[in-house]
C-alpha positions in Angstrom: -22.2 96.8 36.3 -22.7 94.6 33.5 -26.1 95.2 31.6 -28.7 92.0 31.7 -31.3 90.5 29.5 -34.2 88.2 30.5 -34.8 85.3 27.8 -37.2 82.2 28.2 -35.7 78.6 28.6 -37.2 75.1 28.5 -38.2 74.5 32.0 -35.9 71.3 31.9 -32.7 73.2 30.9 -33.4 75.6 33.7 -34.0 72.9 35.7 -30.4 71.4 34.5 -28.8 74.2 35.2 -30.1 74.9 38.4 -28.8 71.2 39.3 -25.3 72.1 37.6 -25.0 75.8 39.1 -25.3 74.2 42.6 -22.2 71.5 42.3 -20.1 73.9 40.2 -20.6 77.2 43.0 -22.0 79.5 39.9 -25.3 81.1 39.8 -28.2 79.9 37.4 -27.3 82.6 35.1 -23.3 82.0 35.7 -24.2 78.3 34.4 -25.9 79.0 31.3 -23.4 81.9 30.7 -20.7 79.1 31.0 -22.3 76.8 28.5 -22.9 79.2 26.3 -19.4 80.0 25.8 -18.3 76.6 26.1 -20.6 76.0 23.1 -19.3 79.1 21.4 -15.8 77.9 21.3 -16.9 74.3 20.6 -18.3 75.5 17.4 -15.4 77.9 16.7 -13.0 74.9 17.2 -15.1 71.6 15.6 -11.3 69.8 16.1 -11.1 70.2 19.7 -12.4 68.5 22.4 -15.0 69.9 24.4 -13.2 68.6 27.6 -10.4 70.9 26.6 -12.0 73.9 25.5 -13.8 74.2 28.9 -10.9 73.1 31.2 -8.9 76.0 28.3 -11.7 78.5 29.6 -11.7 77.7 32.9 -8.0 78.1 33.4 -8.3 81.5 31.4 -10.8 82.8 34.4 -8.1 81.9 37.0 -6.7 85.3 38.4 -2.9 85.4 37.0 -1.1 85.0 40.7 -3.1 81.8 41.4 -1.4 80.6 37.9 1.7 77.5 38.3 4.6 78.9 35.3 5.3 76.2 33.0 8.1 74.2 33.9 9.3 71.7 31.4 10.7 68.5 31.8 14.0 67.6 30.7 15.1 64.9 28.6 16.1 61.4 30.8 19.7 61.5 28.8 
């Protein structure tokens, strides 16, 4: 089991991610663990988009037999 720390929040982010936990399936604490390392990454990687980096870390969590190999496309010749 993973160890756990209580810290205070602005009510309105709590409220936020309460709202956001909900549509995205993910517990309160799953949400502001998710935007916390979204945010992470965003600030290790000021060049990319924050769009990619959580779709990047989103397909990272996806168990490895769900994953579709990279096929690419060949050249129209």
């Amino acid at each position: 089991m993973t160890a756990t720390t209580s810290i205070r929040i602005e009510q309105t982010l709590y409220d936020q991610a309460k709202a956001d936990a909900a549509a995205e399936h993910r517990t309160i604490s799953g949400q502001v663990e998710y935007w916390a390392k979204v945010g992470r990454a965003a600030l290790d990687n000021p060049d990319l988009p924050v769009t990619f980096i959580a779709e990047s870390l989103a397909s990272m969590a996806e168990p490895r037999e769900d994953a579709m190999p990279f096929v690419a496309r060949s050249r129209a010749e």
